[in-house]
N, C-alpha and C positions, 0 to 999 in steps of 0.2 A: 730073797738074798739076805744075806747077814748083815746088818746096818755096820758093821766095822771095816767089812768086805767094801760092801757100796760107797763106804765114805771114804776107802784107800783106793778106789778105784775112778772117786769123782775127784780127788786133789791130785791125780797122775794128768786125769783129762785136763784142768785147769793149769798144772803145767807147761803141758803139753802146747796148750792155747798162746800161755805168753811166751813159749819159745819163738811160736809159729810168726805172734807179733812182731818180736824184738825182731824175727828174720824178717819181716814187711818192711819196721822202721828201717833197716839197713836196707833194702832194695830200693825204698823210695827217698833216701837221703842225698842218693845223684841227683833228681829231682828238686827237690824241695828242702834245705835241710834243717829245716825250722820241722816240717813234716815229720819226717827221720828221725830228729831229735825226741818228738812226744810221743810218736808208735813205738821206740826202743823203750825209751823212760817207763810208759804205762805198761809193756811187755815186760820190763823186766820186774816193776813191781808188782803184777800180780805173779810171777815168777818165786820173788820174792814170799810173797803169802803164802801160797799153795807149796814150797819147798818145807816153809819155817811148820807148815800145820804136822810134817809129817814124825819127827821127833815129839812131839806134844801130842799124840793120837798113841804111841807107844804105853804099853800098859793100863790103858786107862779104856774102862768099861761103863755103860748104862749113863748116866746125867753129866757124871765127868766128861765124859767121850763126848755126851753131847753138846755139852757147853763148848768146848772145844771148835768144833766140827758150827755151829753156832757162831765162836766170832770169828773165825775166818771166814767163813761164807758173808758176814755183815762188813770184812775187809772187801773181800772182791766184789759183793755185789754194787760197793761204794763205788770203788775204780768203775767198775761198769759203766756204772750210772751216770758217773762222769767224760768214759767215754764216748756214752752216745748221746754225752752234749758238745762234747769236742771234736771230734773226726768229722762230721757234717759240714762242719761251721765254714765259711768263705775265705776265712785263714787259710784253711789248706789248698793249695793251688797246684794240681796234678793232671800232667798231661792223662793218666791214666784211672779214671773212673773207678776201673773193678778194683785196684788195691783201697781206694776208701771205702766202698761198701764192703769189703773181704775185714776189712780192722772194724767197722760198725758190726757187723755180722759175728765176731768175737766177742765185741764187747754185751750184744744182744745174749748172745750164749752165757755171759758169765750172769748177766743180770736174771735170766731166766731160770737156769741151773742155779743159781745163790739162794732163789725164791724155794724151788723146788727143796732146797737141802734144807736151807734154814725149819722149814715146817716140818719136813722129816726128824729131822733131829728132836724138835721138841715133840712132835707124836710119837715117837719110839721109843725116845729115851727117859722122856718127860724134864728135859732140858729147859732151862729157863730161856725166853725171847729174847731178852734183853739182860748182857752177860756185862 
C-alpha cells in the first residue's frame, strides 16, 4: 500500500477513535461527571490531532510527509500514553466496567498504531524520529 494512502487511512482511523470516545465521555457523564469530563476532553483531543494532520499531509511527499505523519503520531501516541495512565486509576468510579476498559482499549490502539506509524514513517520516507 502507498505510505500517503496508509497514512490518510491511519488519521480517519484515529479520528474515528476519538469520536467513538468523546461518545463514551458523554455516555458515562450520567454517571460520573468528572469521568465524562476526561473521556470527552481526551476524545476530543486527539480528535483534534488526527483532524489538524489532515490539511498538513496535503501536497507534501517522501521526508516532508514523513515528518509530518511523524509528529502527529508523537501527539497521539502522548495522549495515549496518558490515557492509560488515567482511565484505570480509582478516580474513575463506574457502575459499568466495560465503558473503562472500551476508553483503555482506545487508548491502547492509539499507543500501539503511534509506535507502528511513527517507524513507518521514518523507514519509508527516511523522516527524521524526532521532528
Amino acid at each position: 500500500m502507498d505510505f500517503k494512502k496508509y497514512s490518510s487511512l491511519m488519521v480517519c482511523l484515529f479520528a474515528v477513535l476519538g469520536i467513538a470516545l468523546l461518545a463514551v465521555g458523554i455516555v458515562v457523564r450520567g454517571d460520573n461527571l468528572y469521568t465524562g469530563i476526561t473521556y470527552a476532553v481526551v476524545g476530543i483531543f486527539q480528535l483534534l490531532i488526527a483532524l489538524s494532520a489532515i490539511p498538513r499531509l496535503r501536497g507534501k511527499d517522501g521526508a516532508a510527509m514523513g515528518n509530518v505523519v511523524v509528529q502527529h503520531n508523537w501527539w497521539i501516541l502522548s495522549v495515549g500514553i496518558a490515557g492509560l495512565a488515567v482511565f484505570p486509576s480509582r478516580f474513575f468510579s463506574l457502575p459499568s466496567a466495560g465503558l473503562v476498559y472500551l476508553a483503555v482499549a482506545f487508548s491502547a490502539i492509539w499507543v500501539i498504531l503511534g509506535i507502528i506509524d511513527i517507524y513507518l514513517a521514518v523507514k519509508r520516507t527516511g523522516a527524521r524520529l524526532a521532528v
